[in-house]
Phi, psi and omega in degrees: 000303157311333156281346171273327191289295179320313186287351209243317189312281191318329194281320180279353184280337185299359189265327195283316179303297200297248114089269199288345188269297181318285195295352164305306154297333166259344137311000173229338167300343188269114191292124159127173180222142168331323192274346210257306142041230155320312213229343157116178190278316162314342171303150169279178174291337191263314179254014157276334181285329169282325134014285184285333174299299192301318226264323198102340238264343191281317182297147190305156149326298209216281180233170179251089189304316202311313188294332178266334167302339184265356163068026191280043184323323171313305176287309178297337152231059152281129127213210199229351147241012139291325191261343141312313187303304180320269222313338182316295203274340174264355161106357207245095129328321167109184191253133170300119170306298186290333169240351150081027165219159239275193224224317208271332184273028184237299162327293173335304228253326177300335203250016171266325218257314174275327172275338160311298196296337197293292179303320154320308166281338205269317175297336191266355156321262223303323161318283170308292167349285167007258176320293188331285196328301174263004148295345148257352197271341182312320217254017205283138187077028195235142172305325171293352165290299216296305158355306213266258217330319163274357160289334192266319171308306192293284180339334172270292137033264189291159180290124172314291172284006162289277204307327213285282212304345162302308172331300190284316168308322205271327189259339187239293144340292181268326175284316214012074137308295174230160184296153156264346156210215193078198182205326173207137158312106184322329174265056161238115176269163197208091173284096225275131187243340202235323178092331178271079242289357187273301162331311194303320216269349172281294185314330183269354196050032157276091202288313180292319153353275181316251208329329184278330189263006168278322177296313185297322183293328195293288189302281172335300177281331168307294185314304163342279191304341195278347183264325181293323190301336168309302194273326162319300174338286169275015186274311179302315144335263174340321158290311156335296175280320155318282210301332197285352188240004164279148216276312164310343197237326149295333149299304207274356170276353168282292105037339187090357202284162177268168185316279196312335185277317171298304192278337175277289197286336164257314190294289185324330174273347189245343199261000000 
């Protein structure tokens, strides 16, 4: 087992190296530099060059023949994807151009805010899906079967950012109902402990807190959840109807059980 982990380990790196070389060459392909950038089209030359100096940006690509002709071996893997490849391998993103801060504290201070929103929709996929699922494979052939398959068929269907902005128009524009971005109303304080403002706003019992970053997440998490929540839907349905034509679901209807005690309890564990 231990020499197949290994042999399988060894087997990934050439993908992961090809990997990093393919996004290295398209990061140098993107037209215009980095260090000009940064410092505007109007800098002088001497601090675009220190600039391009601090960035790697001076250095061959990949090796320096002139340096290996030259038996310089330091200099011949100077290069600036090597020294991409370290910074990699040592976790160091590098520096925000536009914001002129490191790329890993822009992450930090950014991922409380996307896994909040991530979980949220992956619950209300699943959740909802479900139910859906088996509120129609129950209902089959009923406008609520017909109702939910083509709701899901659209759902699969449409581009997630199509939807966001129909979304916003109709509940945040015309309704104004919900916000259309953000995370908290500004005049609403919040102490924050966790960065996850729904966690924050419990632990601190702060209720206005809760609802407004609950109002803010409902659009956003809704469009998110509609293409997994769509496919759970016919994934269940499907499952469903299977499991509803087995003999055991026919006994316990025999039996006397009621709909919900057949479909939560027998049909649903299996399907």
């Amino acid at each position: 087992m231990t020499r197949y982990l290994i042999r399988r380990l060894l087997s990934v790196l050439p993908t992961l190296v090809g990997v990093t070389m393919v996004i290295f060459m398209f990061l140098r392909l993107i037209p215009g530099d980095p260090a000009v950038a940064m410092l505007g089209e109007h800098a002088a030359k001497e601090n675009v060059e220190r600039i391009r100096e601090q960035l790697g940006l001076n250095r061959p690509l990949f090796l320096d023949r002139d340096a290996l002709a030259e038996g310089d071996l330091p200099q011949f893997i100077n290069s600036q994807y090597l020294l991409y490849l370290g910074r990699l391998f040592r976790g160091d993103l590098g520096e925000s151009i536009h914001r002129r801060l490191s790329i890993n504290e822009t992450l930090k201070e950014r991922f409380p805010a996307t896994a909040e929103l991530a979980l949220i929709s992956i619950t209300i996929g699943a959740v909802v899906g479900v139910v859906a699922g088996i509120v129609s494979a129950a209902r089959r052939n009923s406008m609520i079967d017909t109702s939910t398959m083509l709701g899901s068929l659209a759902g699969v269907s449409m581009p997630i950012y199509w939807l966001g902005l129909m979304l916003i128009m109709l509940f945040a524009v015309g309704l104004k109902w919900l916000p259309a971005g953000g995370r908290l109303d500004p005049a609403i304080k919040l102490d924050t402990v966790t960065n996850f403002y729904v966690v924050d706003s419990l632990l601190t019992g702060n209720m206005a807190a809760l609802t407004d970053s609950v109002k803010h997440l409902l659009l956003p998490a809704f469009d998110l959840a509609t293409h997994p929540m769509s496919i759970i839907a016919r994934m269940t349905r499907s499952s469903m109807l299977e499991v509803l034509q087995q003999d055991y679901i026919r006994t316990a209807h025999a039996k006397g059980l009621r709909e919900r005690a057949v479909l939560f309890r027998h049909a649903l564990k299996n399907a």
